[in-house]
MARROZA-816076 format. One record per residue (C-alpha): residue in three letters; chain; x negated, y, z. Coordinates in nm, 3 decimals. Layout:
<rs>
    aa   ch         u         v         w
   ALA    A         X         Y         Z
...
</rs>
This chain:
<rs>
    aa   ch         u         v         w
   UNK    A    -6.324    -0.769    -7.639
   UNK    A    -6.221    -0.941    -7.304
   UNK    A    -6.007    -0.891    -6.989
   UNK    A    -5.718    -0.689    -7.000
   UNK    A    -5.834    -0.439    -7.307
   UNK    A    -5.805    -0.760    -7.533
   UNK    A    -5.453    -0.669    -7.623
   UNK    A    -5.430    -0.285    -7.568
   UNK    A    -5.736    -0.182    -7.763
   UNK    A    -5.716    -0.048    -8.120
   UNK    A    -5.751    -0.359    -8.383
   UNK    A    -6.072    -0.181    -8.551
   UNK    A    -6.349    -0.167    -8.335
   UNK    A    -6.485     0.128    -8.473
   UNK    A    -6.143     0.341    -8.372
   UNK    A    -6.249     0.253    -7.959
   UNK    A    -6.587     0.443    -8.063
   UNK    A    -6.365     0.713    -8.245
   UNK    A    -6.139     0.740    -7.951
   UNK    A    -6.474     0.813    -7.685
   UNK    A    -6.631     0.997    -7.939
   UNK    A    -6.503     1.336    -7.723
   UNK    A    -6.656     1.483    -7.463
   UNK    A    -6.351     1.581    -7.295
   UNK    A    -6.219     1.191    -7.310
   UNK    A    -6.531     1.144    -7.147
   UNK    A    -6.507     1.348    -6.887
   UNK    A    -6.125     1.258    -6.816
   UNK    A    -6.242     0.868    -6.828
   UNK    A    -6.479     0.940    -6.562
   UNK    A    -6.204     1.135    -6.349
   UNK    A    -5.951     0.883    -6.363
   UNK    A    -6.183     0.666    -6.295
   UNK    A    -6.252     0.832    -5.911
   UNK    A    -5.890     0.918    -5.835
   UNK    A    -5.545     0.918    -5.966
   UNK    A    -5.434     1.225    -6.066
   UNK    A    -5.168     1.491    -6.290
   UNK    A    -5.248     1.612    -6.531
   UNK    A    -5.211     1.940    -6.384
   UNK    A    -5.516     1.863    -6.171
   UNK    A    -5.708     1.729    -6.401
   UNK    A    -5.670     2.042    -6.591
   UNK    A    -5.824     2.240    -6.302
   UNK    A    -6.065     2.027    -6.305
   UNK    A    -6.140     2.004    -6.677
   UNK    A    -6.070     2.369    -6.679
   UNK    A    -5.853     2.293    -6.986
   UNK    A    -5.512     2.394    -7.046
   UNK    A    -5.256     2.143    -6.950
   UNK    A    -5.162     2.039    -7.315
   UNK    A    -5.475     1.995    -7.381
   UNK    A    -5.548     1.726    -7.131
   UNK    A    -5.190     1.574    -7.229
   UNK    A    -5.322     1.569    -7.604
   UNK    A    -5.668     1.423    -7.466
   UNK    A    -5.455     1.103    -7.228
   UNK    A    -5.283     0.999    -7.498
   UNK    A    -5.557     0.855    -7.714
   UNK    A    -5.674     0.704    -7.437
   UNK    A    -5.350     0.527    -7.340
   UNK    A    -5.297     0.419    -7.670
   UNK    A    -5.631     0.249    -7.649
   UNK    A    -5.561     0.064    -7.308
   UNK    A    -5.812     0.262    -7.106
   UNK    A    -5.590     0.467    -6.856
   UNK    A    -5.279     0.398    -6.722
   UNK    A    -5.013     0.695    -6.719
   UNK    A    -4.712     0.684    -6.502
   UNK    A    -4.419     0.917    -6.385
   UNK    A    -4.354     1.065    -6.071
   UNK    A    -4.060     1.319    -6.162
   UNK    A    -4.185     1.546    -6.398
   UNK    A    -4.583     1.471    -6.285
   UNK    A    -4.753     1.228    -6.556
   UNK    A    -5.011     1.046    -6.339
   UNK    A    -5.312     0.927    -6.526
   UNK    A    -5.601     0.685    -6.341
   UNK    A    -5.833     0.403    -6.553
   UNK    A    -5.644     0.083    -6.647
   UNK    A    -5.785    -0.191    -6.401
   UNK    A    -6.053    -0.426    -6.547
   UNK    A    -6.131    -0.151    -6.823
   UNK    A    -6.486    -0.102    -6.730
   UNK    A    -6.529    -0.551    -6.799
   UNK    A    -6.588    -0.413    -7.166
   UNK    A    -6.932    -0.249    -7.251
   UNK    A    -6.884     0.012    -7.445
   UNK    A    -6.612     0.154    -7.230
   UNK    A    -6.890     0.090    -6.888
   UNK    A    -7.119     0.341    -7.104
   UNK    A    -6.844     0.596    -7.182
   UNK    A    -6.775     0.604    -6.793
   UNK    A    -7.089     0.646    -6.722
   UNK    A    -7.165     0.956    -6.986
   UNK    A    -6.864     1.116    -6.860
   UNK    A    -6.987     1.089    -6.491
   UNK    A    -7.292     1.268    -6.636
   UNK    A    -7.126     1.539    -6.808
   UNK    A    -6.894     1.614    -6.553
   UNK    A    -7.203     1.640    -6.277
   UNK    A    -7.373     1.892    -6.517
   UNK    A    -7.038     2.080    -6.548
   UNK    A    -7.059     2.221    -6.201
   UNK    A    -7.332     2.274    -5.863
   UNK    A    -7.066     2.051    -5.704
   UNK    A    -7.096     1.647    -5.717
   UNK    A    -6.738     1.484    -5.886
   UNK    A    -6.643     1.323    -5.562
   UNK    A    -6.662     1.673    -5.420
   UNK    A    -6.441     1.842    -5.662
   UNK    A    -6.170     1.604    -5.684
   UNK    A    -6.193     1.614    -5.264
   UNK    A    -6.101     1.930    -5.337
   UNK    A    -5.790     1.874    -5.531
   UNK    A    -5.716     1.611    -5.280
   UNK    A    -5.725     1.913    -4.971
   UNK    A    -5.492     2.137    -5.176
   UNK    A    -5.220     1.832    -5.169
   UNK    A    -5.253     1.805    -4.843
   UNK    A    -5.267     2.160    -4.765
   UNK    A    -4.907     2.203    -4.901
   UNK    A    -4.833     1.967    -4.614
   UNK    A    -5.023     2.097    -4.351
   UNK    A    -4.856     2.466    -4.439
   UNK    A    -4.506     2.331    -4.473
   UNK    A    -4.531     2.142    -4.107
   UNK    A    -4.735     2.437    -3.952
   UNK    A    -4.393     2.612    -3.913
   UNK    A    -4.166     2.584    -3.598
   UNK    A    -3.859     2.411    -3.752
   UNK    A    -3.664     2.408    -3.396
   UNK    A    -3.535     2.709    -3.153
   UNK    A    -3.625     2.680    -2.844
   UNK    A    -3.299     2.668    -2.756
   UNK    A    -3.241     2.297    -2.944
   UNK    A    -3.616     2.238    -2.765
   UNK    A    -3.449     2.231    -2.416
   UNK    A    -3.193     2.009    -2.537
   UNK    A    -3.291     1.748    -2.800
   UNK    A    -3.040     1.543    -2.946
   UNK    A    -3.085     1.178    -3.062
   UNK    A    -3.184     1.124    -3.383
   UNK    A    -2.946     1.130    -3.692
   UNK    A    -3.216     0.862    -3.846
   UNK    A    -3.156     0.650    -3.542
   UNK    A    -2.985     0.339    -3.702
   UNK    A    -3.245     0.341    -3.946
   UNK    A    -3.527     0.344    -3.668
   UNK    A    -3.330     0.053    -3.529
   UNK    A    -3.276    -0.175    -3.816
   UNK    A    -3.658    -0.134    -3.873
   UNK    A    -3.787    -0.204    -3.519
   UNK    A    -3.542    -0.510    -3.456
   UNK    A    -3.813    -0.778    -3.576
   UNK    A    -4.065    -0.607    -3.327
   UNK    A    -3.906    -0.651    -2.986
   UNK    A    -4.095    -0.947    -2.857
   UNK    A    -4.420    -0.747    -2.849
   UNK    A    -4.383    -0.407    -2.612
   UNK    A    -4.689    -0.333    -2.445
   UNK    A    -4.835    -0.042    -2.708
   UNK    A    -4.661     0.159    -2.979
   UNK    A    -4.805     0.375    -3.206
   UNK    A    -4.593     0.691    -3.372
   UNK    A    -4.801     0.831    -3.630
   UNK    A    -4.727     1.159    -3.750
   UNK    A    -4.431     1.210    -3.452
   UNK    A    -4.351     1.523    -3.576
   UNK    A    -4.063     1.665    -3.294
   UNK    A    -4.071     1.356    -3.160
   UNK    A    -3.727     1.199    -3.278
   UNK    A    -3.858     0.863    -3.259
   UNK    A    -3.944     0.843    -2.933
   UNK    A    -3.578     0.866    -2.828
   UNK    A    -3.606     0.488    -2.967
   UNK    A    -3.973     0.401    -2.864
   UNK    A    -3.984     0.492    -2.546
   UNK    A    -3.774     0.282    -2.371
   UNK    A    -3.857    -0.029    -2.561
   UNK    A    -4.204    -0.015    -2.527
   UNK    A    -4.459    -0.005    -2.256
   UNK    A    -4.706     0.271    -2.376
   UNK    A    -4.627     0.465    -2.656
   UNK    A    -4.897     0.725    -2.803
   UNK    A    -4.726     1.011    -3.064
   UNK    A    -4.986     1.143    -3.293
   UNK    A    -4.920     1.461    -3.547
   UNK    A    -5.165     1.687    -3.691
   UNK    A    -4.932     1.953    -3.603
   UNK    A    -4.960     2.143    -3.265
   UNK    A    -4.623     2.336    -3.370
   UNK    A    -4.501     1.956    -3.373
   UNK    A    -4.648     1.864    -3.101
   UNK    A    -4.512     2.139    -2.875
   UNK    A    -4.152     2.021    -2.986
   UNK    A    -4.221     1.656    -2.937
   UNK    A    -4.370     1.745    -2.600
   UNK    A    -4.074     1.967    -2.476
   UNK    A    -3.869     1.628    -2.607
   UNK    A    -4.069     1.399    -2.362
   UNK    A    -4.028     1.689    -2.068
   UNK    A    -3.629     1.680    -2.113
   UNK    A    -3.627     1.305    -2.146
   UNK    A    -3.839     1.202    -1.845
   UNK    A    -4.041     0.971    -2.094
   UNK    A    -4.335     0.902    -1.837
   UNK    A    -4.466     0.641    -2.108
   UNK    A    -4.541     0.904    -2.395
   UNK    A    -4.921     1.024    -2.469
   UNK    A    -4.896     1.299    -2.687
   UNK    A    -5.228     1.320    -2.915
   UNK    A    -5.342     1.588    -3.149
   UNK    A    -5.534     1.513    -3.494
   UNK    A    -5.624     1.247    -3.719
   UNK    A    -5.564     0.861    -3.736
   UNK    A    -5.916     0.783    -3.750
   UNK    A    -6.001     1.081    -3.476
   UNK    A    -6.198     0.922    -3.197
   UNK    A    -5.998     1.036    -2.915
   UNK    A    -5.717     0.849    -3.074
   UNK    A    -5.887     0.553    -3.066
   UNK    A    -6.026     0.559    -2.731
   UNK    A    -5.608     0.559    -2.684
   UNK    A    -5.537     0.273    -2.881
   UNK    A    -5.834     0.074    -2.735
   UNK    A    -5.804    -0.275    -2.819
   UNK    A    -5.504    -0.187    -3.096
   UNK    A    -5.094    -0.176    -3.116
   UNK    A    -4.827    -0.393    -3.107
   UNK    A    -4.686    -0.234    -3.340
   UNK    A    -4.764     0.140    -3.574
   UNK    A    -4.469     0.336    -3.683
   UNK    A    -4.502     0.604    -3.974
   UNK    A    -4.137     0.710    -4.022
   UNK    A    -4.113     0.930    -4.345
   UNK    A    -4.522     1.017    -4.371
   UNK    A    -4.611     0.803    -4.624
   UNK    A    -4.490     1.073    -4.907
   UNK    A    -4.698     1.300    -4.745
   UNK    A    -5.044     1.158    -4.793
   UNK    A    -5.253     1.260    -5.042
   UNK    A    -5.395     0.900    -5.082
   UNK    A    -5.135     0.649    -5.009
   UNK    A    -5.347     0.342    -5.007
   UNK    A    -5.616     0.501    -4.803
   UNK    A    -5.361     0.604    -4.515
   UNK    A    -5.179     0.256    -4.506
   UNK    A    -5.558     0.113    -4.411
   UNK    A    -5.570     0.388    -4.175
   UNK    A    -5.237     0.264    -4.017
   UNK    A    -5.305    -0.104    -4.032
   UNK    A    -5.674    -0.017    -3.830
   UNK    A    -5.476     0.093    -3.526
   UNK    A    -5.309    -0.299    -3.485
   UNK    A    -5.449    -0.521    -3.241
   UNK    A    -5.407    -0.912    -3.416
   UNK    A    -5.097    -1.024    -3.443
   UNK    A    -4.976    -0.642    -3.472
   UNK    A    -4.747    -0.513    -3.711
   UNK    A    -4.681    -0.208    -3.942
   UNK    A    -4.350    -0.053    -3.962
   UNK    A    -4.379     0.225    -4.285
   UNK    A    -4.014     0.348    -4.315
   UNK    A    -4.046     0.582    -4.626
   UNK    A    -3.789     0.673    -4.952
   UNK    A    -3.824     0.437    -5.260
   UNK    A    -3.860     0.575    -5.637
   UNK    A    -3.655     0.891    -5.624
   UNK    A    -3.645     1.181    -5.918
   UNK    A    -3.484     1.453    -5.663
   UNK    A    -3.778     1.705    -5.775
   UNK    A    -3.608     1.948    -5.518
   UNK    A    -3.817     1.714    -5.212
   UNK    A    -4.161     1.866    -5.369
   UNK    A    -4.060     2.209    -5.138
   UNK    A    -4.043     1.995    -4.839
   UNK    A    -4.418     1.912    -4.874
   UNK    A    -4.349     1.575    -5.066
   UNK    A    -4.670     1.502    -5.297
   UNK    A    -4.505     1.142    -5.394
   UNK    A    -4.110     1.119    -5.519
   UNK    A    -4.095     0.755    -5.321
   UNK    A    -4.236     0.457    -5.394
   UNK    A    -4.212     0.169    -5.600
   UNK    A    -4.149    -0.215    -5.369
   UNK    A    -4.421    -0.320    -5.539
   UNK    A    -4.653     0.000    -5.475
   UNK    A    -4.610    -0.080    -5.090
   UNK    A    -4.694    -0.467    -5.127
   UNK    A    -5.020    -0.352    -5.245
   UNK    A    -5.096    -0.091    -5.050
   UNK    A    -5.013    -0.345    -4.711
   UNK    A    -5.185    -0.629    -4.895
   UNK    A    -5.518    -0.369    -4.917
   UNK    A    -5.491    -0.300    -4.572
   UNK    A    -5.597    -0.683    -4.520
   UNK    A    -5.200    -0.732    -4.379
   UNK    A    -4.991    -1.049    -4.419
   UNK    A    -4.621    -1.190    -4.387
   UNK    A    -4.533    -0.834    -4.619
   UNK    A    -4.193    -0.766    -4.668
   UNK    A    -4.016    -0.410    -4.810
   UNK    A    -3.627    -0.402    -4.793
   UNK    A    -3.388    -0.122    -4.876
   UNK    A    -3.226     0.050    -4.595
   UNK    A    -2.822     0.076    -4.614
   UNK    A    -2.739     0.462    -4.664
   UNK    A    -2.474     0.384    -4.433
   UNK    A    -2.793     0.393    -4.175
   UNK    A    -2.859     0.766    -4.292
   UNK    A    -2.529     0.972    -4.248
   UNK    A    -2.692     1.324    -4.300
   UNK    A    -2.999     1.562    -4.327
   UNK    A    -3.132     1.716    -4.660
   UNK    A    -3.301     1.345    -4.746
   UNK    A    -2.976     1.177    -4.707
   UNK    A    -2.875     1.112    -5.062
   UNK    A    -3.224     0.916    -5.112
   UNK    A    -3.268     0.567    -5.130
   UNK    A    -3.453     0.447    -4.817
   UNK    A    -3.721     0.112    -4.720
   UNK    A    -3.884    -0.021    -4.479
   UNK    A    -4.216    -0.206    -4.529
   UNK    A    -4.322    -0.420    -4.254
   UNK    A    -4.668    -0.625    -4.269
   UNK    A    -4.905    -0.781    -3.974
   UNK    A    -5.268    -0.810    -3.927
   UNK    A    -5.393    -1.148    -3.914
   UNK    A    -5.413    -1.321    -3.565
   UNK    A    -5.756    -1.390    -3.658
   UNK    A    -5.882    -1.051    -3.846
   UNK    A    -5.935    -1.081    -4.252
   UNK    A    -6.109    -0.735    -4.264
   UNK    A    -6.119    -0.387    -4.208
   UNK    A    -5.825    -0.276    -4.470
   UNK    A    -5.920     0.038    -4.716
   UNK    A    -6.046     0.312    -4.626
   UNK    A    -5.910     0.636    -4.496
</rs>
């Protein structure tokens, strides 16, 4: 054997055959394979009890095929990278792709979309409800995140025409946006949000403000963006999204050249209590945001903790906070990964 099994594999070659002797290895090969996931999920979509799937991964892992990490008390299983370089394990993939389409009337990619919407549904539910009175609408109050906002955005300041807040929620960043920057368009999903951010912008007189309802990759908002920003904010989103890589390319295609990202996000927490504030991801690793900017096609990446000096109170307080900032390339390198 070659490539990165070389070491992991069992010594007898007959055990690998042993190990993908089961169908339900198969089938788990072939799902971690398409899409990281827990174990919980791939249970649903095994339809196998939890333990069982646990008691499946570990052969596996032993073997070198899948990678399983923690993310509080979520295992996370996906294939080992380079895995599929060896032969026999190419064929195994490729059976368990076939037994999992004759499992079900839906294709794989469909059913794990699936699991993908009920992440993101837990979002979408959580941020669907009005978190301000009307009262505090009339009368917003600087942010208590604002020396954070600041510390991030202080490399940006030569380039002001366009700013991008994705995922503005009330619009607390905008109390430091707007007046540094030209344009500024605040997206959310959220028209709850929106309606908050937007009573924000009324109170503030911020003349400068589009506020935009749906997607990053919607059209209308990038008719907005036109020829791309200076610079694309997500403050505290990242943990959100169901597919972290996928939205940081999603981010990074709303740059004009020479633009930068600004993700602002918690690193690796275990503070399980964040899962009831919608969080599908307990932080994230330096390292995990390097390669998530350096998939986006960005450049000149850099991800430094955040003084929690800069965050003096709300319920994420007591987490560790970062700030990765990356730029497109002056002359563009490619489209970044898709959203």
């Amino acid at each position: 054997m070659k490539g990165m099994l070389e070491s992991a594999v069992p010594p007898n070659r007959w055990d690998l055959y042993r190990v993908l002797s089961e169908p339900v290895r198969l089938r788990l090969l072939a799902l971690a394979a398409e899409e990281e996931l827990a174990i919980g999920e791939l249970a649903e979509l095994l339809g196998e009890s939890q333990p069982n799937v646990s008691r499946h991964v570990a052969p596996l892992k032993q073997a070198g095929l899948v990678v399983v990490r923690k993310q509080g008390t979520r295992a996370l299983v996906r294939l080992r990278e380079g895995a599929t370089e060896d032969a026999v394990v190419a064929d195994a993939l490729a059976s368990g792709r076939a037994l999992c389409e004759a499992d079900a009337p839906e294709s794989l990619v469909s059913r794990i979309d699936g699991v993908l919407r009920a992440r993101d549904a837990v979002a979408r539910e959580y941020f669907a409800a009005p978190r301000r009175t009307p009262a505090d609408a009339s009368s917003p109050r600087p942010p208590m995140e604002l020396g954070a906002y600041l510390a991030a955005l202080a490399v940006l300041l030569p380039r002001r025409d366009l700013a991008v807040d994705a995922g503005t929620g009330d619009g607390g960043l905008l109390e430091v946006l707007a007046p540094i920057y030209d344009r500024v368009i605040a997206l959310d999903r959220s028209d709850v949000q929106l309606a908050e951010a937007r009573a924000r912008v009324r109170a503030r007189g911020f003349a400068n403000v589009t506020l935009l309802e749906g997607d990053l990759s919607g059209a209308e908002v990038r008719r907005a963006v036109g020829q791309g920003a200076d610079v694309v904010f997500a403050a505290r989103l990242l943990h959100h999204a169901p597919k972290p890589a996928a939205f940081v390319g999603a981010l990074a295609r709303l740059l004009s050249p020479g633009g930068s990202l600004v993700v602002l996000d918690y690193a690796r927490h275990e503070d399980e209590s964040m899962r009831e504030a919608a969080d599908i991801w307990l932080g994230f690793e330096p390292s995990e945001l390097k390669k998530f900017a350096h998939a986006a096609g960005l450049e000149k990446v850099v991800v430094s903790p955040l003084s929690s000096a800069l965050v003096t109170s709300g319920p994420d307080h007591h987490l560790p906070w970062q700030v990765l900032v990356g730029t497109k390339p002056a002359a563009s390198k490619g489209n970044g990964s898709g959203a």
